[in-house]
C-alpha positions as CSV (number, residue, x, y, z in Angstrom):
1,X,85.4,-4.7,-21.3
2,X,83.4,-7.0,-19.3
3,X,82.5,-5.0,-16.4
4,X,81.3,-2.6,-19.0
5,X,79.1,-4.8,-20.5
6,X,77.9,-6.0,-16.9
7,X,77.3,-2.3,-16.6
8,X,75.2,-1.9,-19.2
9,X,72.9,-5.0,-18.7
10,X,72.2,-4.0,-15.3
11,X,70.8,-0.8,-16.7
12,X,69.0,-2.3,-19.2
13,X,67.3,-4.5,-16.5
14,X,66.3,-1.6,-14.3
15,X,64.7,-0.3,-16.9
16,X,62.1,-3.4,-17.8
17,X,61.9,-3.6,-13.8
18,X,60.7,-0.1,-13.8
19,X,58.1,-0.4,-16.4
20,X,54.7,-1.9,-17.2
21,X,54.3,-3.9,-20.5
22,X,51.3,-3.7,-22.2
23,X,49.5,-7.1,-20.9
24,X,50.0,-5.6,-17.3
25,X,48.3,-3.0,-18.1
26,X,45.4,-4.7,-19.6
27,X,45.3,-7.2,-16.7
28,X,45.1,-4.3,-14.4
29,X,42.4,-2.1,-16.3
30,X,40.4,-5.5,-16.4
31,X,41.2,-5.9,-12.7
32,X,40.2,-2.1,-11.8
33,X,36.7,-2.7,-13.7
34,X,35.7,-5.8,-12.3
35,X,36.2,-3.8,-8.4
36,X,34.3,-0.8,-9.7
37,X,31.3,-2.8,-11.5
38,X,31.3,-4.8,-8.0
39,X,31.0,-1.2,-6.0
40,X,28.2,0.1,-8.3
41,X,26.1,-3.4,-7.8
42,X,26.3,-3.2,-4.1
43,X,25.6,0.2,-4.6
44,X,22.8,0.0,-6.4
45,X,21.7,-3.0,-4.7
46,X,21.4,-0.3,-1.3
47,X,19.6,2.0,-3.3
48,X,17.2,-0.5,-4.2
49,X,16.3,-2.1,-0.7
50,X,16.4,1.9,0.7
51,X,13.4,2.5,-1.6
52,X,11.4,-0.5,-1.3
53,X,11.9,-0.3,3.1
54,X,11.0,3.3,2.7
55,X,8.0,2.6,0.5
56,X,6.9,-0.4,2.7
57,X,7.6,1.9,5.9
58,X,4.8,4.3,4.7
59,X,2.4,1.5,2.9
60,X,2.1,0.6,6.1
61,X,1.6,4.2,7.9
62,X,-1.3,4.8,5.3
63,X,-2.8,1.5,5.9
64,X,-3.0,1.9,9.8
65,X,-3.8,5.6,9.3
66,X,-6.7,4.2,6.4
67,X,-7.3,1.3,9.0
68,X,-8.5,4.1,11.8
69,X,-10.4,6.3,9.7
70,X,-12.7,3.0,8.4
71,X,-12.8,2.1,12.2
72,X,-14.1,5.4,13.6
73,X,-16.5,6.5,10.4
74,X,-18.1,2.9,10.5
75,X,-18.3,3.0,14.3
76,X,-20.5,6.0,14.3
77,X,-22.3,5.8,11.1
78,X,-25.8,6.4,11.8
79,X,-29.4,6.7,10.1
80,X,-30.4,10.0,8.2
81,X,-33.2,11.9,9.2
82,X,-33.9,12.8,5.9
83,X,-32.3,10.7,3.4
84,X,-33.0,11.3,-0.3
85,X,-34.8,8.1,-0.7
86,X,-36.4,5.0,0.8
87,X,-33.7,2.7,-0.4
88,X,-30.9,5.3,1.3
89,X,-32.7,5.2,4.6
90,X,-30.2,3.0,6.2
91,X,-27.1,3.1,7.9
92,X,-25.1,1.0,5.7
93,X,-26.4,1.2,2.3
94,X,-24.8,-1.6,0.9
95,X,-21.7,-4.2,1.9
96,X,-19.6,-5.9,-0.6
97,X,-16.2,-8.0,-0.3
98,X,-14.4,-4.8,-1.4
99,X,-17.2,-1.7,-1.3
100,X,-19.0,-0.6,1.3
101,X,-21.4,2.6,1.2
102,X,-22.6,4.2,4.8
103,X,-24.1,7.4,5.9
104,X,-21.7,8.9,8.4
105,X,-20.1,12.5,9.4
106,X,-16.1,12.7,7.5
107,X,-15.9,16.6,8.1
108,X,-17.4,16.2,12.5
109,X,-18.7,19.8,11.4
110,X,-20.6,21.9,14.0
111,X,-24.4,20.5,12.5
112,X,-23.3,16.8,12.2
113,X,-24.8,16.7,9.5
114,X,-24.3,13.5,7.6
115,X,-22.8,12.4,4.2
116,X,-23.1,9.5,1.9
117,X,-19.5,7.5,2.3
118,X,-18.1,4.6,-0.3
119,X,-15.0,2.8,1.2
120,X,-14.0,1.1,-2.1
121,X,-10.7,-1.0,-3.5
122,X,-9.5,0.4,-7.0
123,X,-7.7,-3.1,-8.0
124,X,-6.0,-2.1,-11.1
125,X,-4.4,1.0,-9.2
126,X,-3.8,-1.3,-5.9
127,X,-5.5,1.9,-4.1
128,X,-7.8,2.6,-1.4
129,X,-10.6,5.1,-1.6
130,X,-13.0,7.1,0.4
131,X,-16.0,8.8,-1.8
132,X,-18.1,11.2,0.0
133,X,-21.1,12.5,-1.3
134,X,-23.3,15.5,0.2
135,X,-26.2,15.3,-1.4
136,X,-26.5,11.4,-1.0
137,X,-26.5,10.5,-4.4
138,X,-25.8,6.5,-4.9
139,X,-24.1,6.7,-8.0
140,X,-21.4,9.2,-6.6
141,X,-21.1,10.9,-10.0
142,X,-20.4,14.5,-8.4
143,X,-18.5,13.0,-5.0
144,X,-15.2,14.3,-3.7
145,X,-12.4,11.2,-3.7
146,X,-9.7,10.8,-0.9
147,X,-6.9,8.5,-1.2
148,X,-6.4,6.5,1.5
149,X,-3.7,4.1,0.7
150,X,-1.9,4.3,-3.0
151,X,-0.9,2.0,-5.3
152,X,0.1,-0.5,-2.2
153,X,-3.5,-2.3,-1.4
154,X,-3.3,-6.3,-2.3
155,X,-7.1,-7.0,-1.9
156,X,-8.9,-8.4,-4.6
157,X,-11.7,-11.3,-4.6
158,X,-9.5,-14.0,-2.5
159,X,-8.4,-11.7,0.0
160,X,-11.7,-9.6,0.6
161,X,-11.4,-5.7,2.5
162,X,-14.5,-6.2,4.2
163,X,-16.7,-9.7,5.9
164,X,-20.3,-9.0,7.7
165,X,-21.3,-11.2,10.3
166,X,-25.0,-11.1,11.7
167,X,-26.7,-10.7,15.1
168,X,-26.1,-14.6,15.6
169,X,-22.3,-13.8,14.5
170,X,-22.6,-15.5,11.5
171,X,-20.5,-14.4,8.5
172,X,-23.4,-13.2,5.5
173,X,-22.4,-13.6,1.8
174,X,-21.6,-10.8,-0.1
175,X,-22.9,-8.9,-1.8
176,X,-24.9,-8.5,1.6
177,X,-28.5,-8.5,-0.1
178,X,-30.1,-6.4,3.2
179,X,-27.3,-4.5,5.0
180,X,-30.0,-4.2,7.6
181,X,-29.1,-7.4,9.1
182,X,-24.8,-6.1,9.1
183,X,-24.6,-6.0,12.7
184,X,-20.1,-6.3,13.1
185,X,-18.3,-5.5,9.9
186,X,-14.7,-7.1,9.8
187,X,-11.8,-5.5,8.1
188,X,-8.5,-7.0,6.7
189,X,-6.5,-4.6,4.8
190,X,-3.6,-6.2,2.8
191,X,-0.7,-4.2,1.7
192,X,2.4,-5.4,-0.5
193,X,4.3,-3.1,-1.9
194,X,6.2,-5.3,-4.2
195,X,4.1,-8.5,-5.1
196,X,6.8,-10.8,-6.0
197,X,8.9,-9.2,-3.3
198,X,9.7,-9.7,0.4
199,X,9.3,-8.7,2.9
200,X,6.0,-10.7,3.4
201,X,2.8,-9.1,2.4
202,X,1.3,-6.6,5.8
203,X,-2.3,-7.4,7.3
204,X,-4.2,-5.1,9.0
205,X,-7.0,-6.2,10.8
206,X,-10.2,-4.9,13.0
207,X,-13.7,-5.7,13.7
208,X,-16.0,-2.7,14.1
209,X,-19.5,-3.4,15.5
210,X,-21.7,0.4,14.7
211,X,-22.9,2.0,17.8
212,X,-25.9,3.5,16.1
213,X,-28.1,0.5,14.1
214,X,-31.2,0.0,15.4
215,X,-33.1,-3.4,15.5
216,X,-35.7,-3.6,12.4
């Protein structure tokens, strides 16, 4: 009789061994969520710093590629032979901290022939344009618009694209009130992708002195 009931208890205590009560069950589900909402933050947390280095990576290809284009078209800006009007018969049309306006060849077509350029910060779309203009017109009403760098450019009034510096070197206010006396035009091109963000915001920086002004 006793070895039966011994029997019979050791059964009955395989069988709570073998099994999982409800609490256990619970504790594990909780324990199961808390690894897979850790997984998806890191994961997510990869995804995010992927895209931000592969959006700062080409921020800063555009700005070196914008940086170049700026150099060279500013470098050989010249005069027009024939420019639409006494006011346009300058190399650099105007200078400000962040528009500058220039007569210089974009397409290097067989004739050379020349076209009125606008390098220009669009602040509220953090982008950097080119306007070019055939028939010279000022206003750039009817101009064709390239996008050099989007949605990435940081400069604003503080942190000016553009600084004009005399014959004597010296740095001229701008608005330059007579681009006639530009003779080196400075630029610092600032590109963040994410304001609040690291990594630290990317300068881009270049002093450009046109081969083709003449002495008024």
């Amino acid at each position: 009789m006793t070895s039966r009931k011994h029997a019979r208890s050791h059964v009955l205590g395989r069988g709570r061994q073998d099994g999982f009560t409800m609490v256990e069950l619970l504790i594990a589900m909780i324990l199961m969520l808390v690894v897979l909402g850790a997984i998806f933050t890191i994961w997510f947390g990869l995804q995010r710093t992927y895209s931000f280095t592969n959006d700062d990576m080409l921020a800063q290809d555009q700005a070196r590629s914008a940086l170049n284009e700026m150099v060279e078209l500013i470098r050989t800006a010249r005069q027009p032979e024939s420019p639409p009007s006494e006011d346009l018969n300058m190399v650099i049309v105007s200078a400000a901290a962040n528009v500058m306006v220039c007569w210089t060849d974009t397409d290097r077509d067989a004739a050379h022939d020349l076209e009125l350029v606008r390098f220009r910060v669009d602040q509220a779309g953090r982008s950097l344009f080119r306007d070019d203009d055939q028939a010279g017109d000022i206003t750039f009403s009817a101009s064709s618009s390239i996008r050099l760098v989007g949605s990435w450019v940081s400069n604003d009034a503080s942190t000016p694209l553009f600084e004009y510096r005399d014959g004597n070197g010296n740095v001229l206010d701008s608005p330059v009130l007579d681009p006639t006396d530009i003779r080196e035009v400075s630029i610092n091109l600032r590109v963040d992708v994410v304001t609040d963000q690291r990594p630290v915001v990317h300068y881009l920086r270049s002093t450009v002195q046109p081969r083709n002004l003449r002495q008024y």
